[in-house]
C-alpha positions as a Markdown table, in Angstrom:
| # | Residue | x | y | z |
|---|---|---|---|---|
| 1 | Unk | -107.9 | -63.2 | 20.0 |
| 2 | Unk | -107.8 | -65.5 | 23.7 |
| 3 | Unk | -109.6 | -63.7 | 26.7 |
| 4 | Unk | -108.5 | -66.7 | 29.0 |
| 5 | Unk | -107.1 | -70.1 | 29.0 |
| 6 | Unk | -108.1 | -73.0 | 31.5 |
| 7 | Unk | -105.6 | -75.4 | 32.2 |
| 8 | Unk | -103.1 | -76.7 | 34.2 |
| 9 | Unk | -99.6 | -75.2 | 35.1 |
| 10 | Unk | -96.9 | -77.9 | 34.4 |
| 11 | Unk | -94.0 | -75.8 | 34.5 |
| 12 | Unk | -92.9 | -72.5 | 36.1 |
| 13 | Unk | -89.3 | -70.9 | 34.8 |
| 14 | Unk | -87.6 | -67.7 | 35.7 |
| 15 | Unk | -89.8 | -65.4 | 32.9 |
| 16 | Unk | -92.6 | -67.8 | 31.3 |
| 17 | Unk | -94.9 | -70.2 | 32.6 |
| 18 | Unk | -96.4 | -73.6 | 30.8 |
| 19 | Unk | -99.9 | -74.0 | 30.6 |
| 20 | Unk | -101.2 | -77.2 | 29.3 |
| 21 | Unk | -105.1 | -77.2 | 28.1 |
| 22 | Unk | -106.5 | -80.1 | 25.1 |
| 23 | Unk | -102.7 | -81.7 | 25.8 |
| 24 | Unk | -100.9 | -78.4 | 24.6 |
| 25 | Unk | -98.5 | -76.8 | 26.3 |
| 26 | Unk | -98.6 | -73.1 | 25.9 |
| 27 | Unk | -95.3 | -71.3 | 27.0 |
| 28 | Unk | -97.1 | -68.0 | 28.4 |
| 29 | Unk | -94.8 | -64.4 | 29.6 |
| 30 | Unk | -96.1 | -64.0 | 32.8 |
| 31 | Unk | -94.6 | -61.4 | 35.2 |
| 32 | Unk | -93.2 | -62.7 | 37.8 |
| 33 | Unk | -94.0 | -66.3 | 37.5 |
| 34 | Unk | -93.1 | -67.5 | 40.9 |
| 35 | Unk | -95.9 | -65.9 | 42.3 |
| 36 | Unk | -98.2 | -68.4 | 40.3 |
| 37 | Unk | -96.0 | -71.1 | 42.2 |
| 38 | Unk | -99.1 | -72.0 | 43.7 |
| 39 | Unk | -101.0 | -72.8 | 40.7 |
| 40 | Unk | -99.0 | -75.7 | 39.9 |
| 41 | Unk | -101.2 | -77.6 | 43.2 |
| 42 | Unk | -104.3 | -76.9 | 41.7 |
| 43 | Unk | -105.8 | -79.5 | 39.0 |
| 44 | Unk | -107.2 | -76.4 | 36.7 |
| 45 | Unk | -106.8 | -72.8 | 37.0 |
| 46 | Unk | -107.9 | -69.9 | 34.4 |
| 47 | Unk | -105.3 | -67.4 | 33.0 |
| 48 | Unk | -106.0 | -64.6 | 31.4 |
| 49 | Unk | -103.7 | -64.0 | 28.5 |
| 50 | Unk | -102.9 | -61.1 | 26.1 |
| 51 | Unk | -101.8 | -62.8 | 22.5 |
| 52 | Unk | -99.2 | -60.1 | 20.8 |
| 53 | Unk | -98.6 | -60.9 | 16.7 |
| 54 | Unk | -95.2 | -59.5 | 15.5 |
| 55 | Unk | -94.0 | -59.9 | 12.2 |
| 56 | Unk | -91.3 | -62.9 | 13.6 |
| 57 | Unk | -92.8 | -63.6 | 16.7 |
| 58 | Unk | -96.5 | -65.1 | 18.3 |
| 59 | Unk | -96.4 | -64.3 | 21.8 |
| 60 | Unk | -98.8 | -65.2 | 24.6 |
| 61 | Unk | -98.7 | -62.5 | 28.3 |
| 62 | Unk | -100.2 | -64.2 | 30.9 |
| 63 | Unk | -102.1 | -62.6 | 34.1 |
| 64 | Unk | -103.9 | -63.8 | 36.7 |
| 65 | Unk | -106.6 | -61.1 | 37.1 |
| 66 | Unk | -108.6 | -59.2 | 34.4 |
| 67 | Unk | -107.7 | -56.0 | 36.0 |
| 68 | Unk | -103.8 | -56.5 | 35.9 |
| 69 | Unk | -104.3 | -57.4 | 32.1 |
| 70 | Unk | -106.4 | -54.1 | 31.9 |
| 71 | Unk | -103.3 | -52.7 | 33.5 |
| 72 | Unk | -100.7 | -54.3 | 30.4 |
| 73 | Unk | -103.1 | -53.2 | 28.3 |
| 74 | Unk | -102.6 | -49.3 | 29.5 |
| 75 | Unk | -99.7 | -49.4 | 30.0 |
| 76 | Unk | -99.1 | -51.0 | 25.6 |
| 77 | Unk | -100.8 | -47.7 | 24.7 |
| 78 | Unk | -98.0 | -45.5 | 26.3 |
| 79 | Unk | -95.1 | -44.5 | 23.1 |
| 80 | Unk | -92.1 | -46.2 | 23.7 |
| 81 | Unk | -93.3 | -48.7 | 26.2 |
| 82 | Unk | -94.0 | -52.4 | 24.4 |
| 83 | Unk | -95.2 | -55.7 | 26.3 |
| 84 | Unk | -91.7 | -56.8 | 27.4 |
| 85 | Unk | -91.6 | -53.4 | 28.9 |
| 86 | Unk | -94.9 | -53.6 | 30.4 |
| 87 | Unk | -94.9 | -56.9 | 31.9 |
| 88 | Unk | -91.7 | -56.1 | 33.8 |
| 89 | Unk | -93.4 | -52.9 | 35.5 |
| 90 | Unk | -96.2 | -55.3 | 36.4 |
| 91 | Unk | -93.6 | -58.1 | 38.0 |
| 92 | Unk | -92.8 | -55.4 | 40.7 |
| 93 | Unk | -96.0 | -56.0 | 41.7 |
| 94 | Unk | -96.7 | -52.8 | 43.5 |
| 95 | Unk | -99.6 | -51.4 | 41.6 |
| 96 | Unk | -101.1 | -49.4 | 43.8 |
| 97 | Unk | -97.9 | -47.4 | 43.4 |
| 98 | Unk | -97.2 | -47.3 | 40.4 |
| 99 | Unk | -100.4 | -45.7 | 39.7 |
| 100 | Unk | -99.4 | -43.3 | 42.5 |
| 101 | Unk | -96.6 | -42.0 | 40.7 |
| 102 | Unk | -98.1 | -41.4 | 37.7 |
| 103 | Unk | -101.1 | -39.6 | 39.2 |
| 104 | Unk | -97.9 | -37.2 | 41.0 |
| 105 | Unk | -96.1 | -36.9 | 38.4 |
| 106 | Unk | -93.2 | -38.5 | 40.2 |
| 107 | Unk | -90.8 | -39.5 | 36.7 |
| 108 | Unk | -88.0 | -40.6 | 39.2 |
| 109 | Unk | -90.1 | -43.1 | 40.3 |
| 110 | Unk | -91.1 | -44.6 | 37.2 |
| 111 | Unk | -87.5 | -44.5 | 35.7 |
| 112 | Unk | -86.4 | -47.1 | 38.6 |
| 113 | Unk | -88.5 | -49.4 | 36.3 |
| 114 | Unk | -86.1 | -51.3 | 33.9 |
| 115 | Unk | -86.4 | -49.7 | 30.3 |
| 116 | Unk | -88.1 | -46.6 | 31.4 |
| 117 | Unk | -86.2 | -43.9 | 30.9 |
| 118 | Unk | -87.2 | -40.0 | 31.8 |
| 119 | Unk | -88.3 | -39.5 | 28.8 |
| 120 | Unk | -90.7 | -42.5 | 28.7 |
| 121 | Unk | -91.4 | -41.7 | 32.4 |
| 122 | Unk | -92.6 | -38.3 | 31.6 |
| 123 | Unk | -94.4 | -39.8 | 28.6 |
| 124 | Unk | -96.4 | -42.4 | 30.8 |
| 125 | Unk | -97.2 | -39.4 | 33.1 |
| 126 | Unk | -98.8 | -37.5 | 30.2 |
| 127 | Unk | -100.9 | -40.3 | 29.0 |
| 128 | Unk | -102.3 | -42.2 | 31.8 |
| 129 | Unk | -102.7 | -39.4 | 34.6 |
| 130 | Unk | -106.4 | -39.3 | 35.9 |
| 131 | Unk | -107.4 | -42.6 | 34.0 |
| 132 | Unk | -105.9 | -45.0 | 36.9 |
| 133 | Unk | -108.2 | -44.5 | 39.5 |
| 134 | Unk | -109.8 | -47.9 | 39.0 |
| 135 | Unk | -106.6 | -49.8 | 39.4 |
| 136 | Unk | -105.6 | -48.2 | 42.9 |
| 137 | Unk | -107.6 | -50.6 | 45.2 |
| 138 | Unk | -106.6 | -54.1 | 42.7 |
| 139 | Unk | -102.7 | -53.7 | 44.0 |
| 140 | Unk | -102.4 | -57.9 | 44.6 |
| 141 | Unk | -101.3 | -59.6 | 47.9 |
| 142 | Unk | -97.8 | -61.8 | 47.7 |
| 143 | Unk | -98.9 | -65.2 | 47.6 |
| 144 | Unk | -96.8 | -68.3 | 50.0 |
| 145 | Unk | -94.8 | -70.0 | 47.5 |
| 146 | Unk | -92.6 | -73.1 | 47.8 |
| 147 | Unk | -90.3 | -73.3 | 50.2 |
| 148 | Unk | -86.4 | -73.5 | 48.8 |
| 149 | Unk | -83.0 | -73.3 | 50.2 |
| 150 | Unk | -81.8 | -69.6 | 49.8 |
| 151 | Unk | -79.0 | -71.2 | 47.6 |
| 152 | Unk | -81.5 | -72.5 | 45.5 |
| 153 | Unk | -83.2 | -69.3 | 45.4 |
| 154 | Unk | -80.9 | -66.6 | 44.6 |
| 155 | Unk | -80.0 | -67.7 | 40.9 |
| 156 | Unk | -83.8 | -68.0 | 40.4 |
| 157 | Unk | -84.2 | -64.3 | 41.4 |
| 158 | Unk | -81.0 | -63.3 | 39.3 |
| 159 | Unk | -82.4 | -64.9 | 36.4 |
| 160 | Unk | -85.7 | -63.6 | 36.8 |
| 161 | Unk | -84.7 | -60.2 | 37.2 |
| 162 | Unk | -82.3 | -60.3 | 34.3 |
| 163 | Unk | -85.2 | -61.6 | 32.3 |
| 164 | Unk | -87.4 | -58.5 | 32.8 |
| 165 | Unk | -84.7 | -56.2 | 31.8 |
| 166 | Unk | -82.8 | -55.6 | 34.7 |
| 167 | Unk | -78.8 | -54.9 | 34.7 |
| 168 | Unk | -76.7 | -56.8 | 36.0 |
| 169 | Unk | -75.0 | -53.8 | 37.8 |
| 170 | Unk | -78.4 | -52.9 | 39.2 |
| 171 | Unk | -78.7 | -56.6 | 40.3 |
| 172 | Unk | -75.1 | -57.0 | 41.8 |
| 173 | Unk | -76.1 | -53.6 | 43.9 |
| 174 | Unk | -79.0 | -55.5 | 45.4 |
| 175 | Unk | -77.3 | -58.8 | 45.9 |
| 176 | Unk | -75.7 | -58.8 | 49.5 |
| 177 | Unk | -78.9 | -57.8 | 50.9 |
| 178 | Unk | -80.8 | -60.5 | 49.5 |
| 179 | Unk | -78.3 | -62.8 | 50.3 |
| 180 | Unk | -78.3 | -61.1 | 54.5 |
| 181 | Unk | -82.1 | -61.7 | 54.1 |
| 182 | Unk | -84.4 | -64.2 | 55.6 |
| 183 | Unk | -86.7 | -65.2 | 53.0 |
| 184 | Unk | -88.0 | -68.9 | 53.0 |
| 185 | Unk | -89.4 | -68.6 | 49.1 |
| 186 | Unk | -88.5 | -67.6 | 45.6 |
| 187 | Unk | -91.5 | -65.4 | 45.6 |
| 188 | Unk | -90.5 | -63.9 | 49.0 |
| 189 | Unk | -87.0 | -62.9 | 47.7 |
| 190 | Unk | -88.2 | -61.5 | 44.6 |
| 191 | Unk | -90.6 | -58.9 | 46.3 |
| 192 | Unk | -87.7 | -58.0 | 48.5 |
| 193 | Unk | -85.7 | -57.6 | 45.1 |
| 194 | Unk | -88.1 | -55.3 | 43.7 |
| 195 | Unk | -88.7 | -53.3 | 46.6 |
| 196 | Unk | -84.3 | -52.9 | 46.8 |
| 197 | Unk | -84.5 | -51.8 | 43.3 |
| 198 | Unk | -87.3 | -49.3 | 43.3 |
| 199 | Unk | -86.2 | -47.8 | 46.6 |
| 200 | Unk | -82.6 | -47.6 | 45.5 |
């Protein structure tokens, strides 16, 4: 139904972002919202959003370029992988390999993502190998975001990461080196996180 919304971003929480266009806030599933931290400077900015109508539910996914929405899109088609699913493989923000190991074939890759499971894994490969290719030179740069305390951080990136579907054992295996870390940003810890948890 919505290609894009232009707006500004009045609010930015650990899974959703608020973007306010005509004085309506829209509460938009973005992954990894920190790394639209940025957006919240700027007096306008244009998201492209995916609406998803469920029986009990309206909801609005967020993205920042066409192509990574192309890329929720793809990945929607796969059985056994929904949005909630989807936008959390996105958050690791690592496309480039992600489309890697699908065009190998690597399933233990794919099953480090949270609810993907061999048999999805597998499923993904089958599907989407050879009809990638586009999507292997749009893998996004980490964007500066604000800089907190690490105290302040840390339950940001917890709650973040428990929001995409994450365990809380995978998350406590990953939580003295984030806390040994020197990052300077909520984004910057949150890469780190997801490059623990997918090399784990």
């Amino acid at each position: 139904m919505f290609e894009y919304l232009i707006g500004r971003v009045t609010h930015i929480a650990p899974t959703y972002l608020v973007l306010e266009t005509n004085h309506i806030g829209y509460r938009v599933l973005v992954p990894n919202p920190f790394r639209f931290q940025e957006l919240m400077h700027q007096e306008t900015t244009k998201l492209y959003v995916e609406q998803v109508v469920r029986e009990d539910s309206q909801t609005l996914y967020g993205f920042k370029t066409l192509e990574e929405k192309s890329l929720f899109l793809t990945l929607n088609r796969v059985s056994g992988i929904g949005p909630k699913s989807a936008l959390s493989i996105l958050a690791a923000n690592d496309h480039g390999g992600l489309v890697q190991a699908i065009e190998s074939g690597d399933s233990q890759y794919l099953t480090k993502f949270p609810g993907v499971g061999k048999k999805t894994a597998q499923q993904m490969v089958l599907d989407l190998k050879g009809e990638l290719g586009d999507f292997l030179s749009d893998e996004a740069n980490p964007e500066a975001s604000a800089v907190s305390s690490k105290q302040d951080l840390l339950p940001e990136v917890f709650e973040a990461l428990v929001g995409l579907g994450y365990s809380t054992r995978e998350i406590k295996r990953i939580e003295k080196p984030l806390k040994e870390a020197q990052v300077s940003s909520t984004q910057e810890a949150l890469s780190l996180a997801f490059k623990l948890l997918l090399n784990k």
